[in-house]
C-alpha positions as CSV (number, residue, x, y, z in Angstrom):
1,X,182.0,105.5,111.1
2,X,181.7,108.0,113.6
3,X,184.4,107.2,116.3
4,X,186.4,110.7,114.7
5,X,184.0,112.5,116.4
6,X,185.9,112.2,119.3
7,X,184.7,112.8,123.2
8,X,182.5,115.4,125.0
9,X,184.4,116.3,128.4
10,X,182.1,117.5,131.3
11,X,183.5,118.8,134.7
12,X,181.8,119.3,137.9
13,X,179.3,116.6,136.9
14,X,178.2,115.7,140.8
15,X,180.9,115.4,143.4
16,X,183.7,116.6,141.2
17,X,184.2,114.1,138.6
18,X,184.7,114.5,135.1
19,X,182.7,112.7,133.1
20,X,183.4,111.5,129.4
21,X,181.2,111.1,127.1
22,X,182.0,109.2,123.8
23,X,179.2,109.5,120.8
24,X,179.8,106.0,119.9
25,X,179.3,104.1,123.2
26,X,177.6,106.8,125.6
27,X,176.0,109.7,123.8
28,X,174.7,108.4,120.7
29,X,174.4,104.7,121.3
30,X,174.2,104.7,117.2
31,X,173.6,100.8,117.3
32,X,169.9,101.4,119.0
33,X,169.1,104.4,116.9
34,X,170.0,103.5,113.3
35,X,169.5,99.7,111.1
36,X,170.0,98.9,108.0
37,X,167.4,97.7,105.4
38,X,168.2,96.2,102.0
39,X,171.3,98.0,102.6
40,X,169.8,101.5,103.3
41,X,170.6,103.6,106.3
42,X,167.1,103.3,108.0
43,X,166.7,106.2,111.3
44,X,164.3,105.5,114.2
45,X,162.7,107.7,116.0
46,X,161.2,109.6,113.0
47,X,157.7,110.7,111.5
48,X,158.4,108.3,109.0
49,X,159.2,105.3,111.6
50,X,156.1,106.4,114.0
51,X,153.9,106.2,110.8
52,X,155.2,102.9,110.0
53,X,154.6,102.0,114.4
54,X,150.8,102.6,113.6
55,X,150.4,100.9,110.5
56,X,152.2,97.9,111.9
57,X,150.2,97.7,115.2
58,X,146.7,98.8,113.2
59,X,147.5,95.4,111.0
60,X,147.9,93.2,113.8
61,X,145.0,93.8,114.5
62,X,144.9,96.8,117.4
63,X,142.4,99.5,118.0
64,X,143.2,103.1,118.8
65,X,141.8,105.1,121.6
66,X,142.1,108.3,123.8
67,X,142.7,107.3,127.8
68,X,139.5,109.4,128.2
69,X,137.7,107.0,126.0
70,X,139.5,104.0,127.7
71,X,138.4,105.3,131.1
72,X,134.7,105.2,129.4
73,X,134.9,102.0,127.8
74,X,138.6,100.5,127.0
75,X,138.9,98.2,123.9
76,X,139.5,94.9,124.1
77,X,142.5,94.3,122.2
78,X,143.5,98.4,122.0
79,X,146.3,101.1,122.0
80,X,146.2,104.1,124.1
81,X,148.4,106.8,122.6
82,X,149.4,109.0,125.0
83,X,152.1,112.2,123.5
84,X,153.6,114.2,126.6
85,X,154.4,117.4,124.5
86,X,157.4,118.7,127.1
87,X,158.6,121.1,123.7
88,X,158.4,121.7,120.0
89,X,154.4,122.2,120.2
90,X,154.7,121.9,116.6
91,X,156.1,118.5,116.4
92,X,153.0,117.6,118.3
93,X,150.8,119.3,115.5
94,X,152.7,117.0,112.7
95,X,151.9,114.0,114.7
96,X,148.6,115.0,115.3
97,X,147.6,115.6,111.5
98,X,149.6,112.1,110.6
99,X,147.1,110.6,113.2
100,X,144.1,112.9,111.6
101,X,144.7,111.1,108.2
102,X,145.1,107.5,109.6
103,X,142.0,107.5,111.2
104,X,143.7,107.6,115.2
105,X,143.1,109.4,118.0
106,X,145.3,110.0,120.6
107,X,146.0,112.0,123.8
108,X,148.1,115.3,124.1
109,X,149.4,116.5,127.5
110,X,150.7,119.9,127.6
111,X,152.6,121.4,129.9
112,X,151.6,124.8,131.5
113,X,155.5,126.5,130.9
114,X,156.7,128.6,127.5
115,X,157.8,126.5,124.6
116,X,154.9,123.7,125.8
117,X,151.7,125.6,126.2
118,X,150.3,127.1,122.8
119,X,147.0,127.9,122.9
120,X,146.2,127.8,118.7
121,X,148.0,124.7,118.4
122,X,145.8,122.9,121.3
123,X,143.0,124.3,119.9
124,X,144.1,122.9,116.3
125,X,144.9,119.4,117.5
126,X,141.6,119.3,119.8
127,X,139.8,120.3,116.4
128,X,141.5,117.3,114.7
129,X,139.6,114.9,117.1
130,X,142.1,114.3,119.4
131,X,142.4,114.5,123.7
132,X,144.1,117.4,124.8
133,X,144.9,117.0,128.7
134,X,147.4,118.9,131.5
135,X,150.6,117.4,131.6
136,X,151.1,119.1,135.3
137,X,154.5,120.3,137.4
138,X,152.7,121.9,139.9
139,X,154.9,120.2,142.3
140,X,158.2,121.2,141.4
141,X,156.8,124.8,140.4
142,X,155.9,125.5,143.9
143,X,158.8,123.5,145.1
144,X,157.7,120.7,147.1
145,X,154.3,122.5,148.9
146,X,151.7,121.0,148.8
147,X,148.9,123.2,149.1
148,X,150.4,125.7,147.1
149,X,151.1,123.1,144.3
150,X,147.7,122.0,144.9
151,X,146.4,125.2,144.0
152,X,148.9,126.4,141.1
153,X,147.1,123.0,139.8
154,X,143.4,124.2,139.8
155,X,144.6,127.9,138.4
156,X,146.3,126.1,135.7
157,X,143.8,123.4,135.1
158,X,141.3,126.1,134.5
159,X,143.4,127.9,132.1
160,X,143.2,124.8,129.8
161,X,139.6,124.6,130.5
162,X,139.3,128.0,128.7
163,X,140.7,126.5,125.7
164,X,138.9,123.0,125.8
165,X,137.3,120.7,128.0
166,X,140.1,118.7,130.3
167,X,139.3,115.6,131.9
168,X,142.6,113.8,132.1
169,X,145.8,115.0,133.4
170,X,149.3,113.4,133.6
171,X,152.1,114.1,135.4
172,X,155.7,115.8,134.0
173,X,158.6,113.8,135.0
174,X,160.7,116.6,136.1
175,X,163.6,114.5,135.6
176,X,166.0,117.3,137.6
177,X,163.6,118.0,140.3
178,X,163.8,116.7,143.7
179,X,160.2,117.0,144.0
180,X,157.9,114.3,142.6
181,X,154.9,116.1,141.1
182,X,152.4,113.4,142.4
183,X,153.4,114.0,145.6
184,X,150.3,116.2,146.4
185,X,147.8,113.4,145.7
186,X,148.6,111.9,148.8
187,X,146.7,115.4,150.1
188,X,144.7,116.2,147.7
189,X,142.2,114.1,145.2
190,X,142.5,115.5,141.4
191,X,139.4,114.0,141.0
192,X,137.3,116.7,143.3
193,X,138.1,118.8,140.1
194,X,136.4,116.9,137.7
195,X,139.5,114.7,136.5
196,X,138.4,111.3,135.6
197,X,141.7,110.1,135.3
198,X,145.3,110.1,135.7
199,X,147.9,107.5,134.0
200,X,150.2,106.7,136.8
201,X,147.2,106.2,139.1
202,X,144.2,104.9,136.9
203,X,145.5,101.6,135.1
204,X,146.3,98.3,135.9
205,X,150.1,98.1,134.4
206,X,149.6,94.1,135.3
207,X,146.9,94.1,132.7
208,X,148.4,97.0,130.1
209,X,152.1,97.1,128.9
210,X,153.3,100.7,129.2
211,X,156.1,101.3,126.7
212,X,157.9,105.1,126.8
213,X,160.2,106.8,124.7
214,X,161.3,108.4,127.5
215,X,165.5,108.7,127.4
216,X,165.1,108.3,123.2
217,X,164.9,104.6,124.4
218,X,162.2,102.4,124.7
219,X,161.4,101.9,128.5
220,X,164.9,103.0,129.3
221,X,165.3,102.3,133.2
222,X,168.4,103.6,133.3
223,X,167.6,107.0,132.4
224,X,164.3,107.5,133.2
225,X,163.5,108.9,136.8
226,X,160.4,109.1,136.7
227,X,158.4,107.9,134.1
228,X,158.4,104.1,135.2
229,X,155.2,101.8,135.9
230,X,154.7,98.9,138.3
231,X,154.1,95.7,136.2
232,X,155.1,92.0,135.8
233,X,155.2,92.2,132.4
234,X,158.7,92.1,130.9
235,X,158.5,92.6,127.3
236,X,162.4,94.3,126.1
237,X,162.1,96.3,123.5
238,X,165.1,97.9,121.7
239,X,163.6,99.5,118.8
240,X,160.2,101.0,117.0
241,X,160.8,98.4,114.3
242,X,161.7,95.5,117.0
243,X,157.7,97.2,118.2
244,X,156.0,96.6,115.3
245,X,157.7,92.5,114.9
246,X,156.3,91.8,118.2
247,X,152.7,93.3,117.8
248,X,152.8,91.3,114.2
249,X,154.0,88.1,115.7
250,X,151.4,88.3,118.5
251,X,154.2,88.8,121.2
252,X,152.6,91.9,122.9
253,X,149.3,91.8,125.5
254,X,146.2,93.2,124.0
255,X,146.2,96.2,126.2
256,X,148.9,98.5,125.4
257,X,149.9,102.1,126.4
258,X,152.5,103.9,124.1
259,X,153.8,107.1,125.1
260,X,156.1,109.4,123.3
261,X,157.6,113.0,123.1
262,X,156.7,114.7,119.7
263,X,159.9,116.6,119.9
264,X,162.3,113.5,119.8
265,X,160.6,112.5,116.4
266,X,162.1,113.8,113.2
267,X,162.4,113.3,109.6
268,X,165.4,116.3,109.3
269,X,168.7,114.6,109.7
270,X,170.3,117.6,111.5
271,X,167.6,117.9,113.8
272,X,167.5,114.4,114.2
273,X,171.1,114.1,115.2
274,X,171.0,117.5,117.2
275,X,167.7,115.6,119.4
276,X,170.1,111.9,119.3
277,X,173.2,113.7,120.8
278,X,171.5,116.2,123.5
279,X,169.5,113.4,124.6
280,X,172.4,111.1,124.6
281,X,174.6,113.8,127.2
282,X,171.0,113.9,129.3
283,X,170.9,110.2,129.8
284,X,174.3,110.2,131.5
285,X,173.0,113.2,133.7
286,X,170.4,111.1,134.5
287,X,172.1,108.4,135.1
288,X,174.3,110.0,137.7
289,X,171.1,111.3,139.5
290,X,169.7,108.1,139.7
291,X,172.9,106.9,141.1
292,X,173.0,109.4,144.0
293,X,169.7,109.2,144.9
294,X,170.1,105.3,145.1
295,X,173.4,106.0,147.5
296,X,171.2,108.4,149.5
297,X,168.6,106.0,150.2
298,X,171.1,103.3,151.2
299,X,172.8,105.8,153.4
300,X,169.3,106.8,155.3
């Protein structure tokens, strides 16, 4: 169906190699990102499809909550939605709405750089009932000091406080950085500023599946850097609808973390395949940073 769309050809792709990209096998990985239902052509990683994720996991039976409110007092058998808006404020708004008129509450991080931070729209999701946190970079900003990372943070952090009260942060991957922005807790406590919590740092991964979008993939290792938890669960999932069978079939743990990017989640088809093949060339970026960094480390 789609193999005439031929290859991508990149050059100078790490240490001089050419890398090639074909839509059907590397870029688009079409089999993960489309099924077919009663015959219909049926697209994941849509408004449509994340309606359908929250609907499927409210009917088996799960609770919704903010990680501020799970930091007070966690459910017992609960979801944390957690949406890292890295772009597309907007998308983030539609989400946010959706969630409004189902009755959920999630969490929004947003990051401090144009085309994240967008001070009406924070202050329109935060009206809908929702947690607005700082989805920080400070790190990779100031690249790699500490201090002044350290204090970027703070001057940033108050900058959301003028908008709305901030009690959770989160980290941004920085997938292309060599700095890891969580680097500076090892200095520093985020909690001396009146941060209750952080995701990487404040939960138990042994006793909460984490699940991430991250790579257009659910928890795809292979092309996520750093958006990866320690756990012992080992729960594969391949799609949103493959999601919603296991919550209804009591195959997932009653704690669950979900986190997604607003901006990969579309109902317009050209947008929708614009996000599927960008995303598709960034995993094999990835993948080759991942790769050399591994070599490094076996080399040191």
């Amino acid at each position: 169906m789609l193999g005439g769309w031929g290859y991508f050809g990149f050059t100078q792709i790490g240490a001089d190699k050419k890398c090639r990209f074909t839509l059907l096998n590397s870029v688009l990985e079409w089999h993960d990102a489309v099924f077919f239902r009663d015959g219909d052509l049926v697209r994941d990683f849509t408004v449509t499809m994340y309606n359908r994720m929250i609907e499927g996991l409210n009917s088996a039976g799960y609770e919704f909550q903010t990680f501020r409110d799970f930091l007070n007092e966690g459910k017992a058998k609960g979801v944390i939605l957690r949406h890292d808006v890295d772009k597309l404020p907007h998308n983030a708004l539609r989400f946010a709405n959706l969630e409004k008129e189902m009755g959920v509450r999630a969490s929004y991080y947003f990051r401090i750089v144009k085309g994240s931070f967008d001070p009406v729209i924070i202050k329109q999701i935060e009206s809908l009932g929702h947690e607005i946190g700082y989805h920080y970079e400070d790190m990779d900003l100031c690249k790699g000091d500490i201090d002044k990372a350290y204090h970027s943070f703070r001057a940033n952090l108050e900058i959301f406080r003028k908008l709305t009260p901030i009690s959770t942060v989160c980290m941004h991957g920085s997938p292309m950085s060599q700095y890891d922005n969580r680097d500076m807790w090892g200095k520093h406590s985020y909690k001396a500023d009146g941060i209750i919590g952080e995701p990487y740092f404040d939960i138990d991964y042994n006793k909460m599946l984490y699940i991430t979008d991250t790579g257009r993939k659910w928890n795809n290792s292979e092309a996520s850097i750093r958006d990866k938890v320690t756990t012992n669960f080992n729960i594969e999932v391949k799609s949103t609808r493959q999601l919603i069978h296991l919550a209804k079939t009591g195959q997932l743990p009653d704690r669950i973390m979900i986190n997604t990017h607003p901006q990969r989640w579309t109902n317009n088809m050209g947008l929708w395949v614009k996000e599927l093949v960008w995303q598709g060339i960034k995993n094999q970026v990835k993948r080759l940073v991942i790769k050399k960094r591994v070599h490094a480390v076996l080399r040191g």
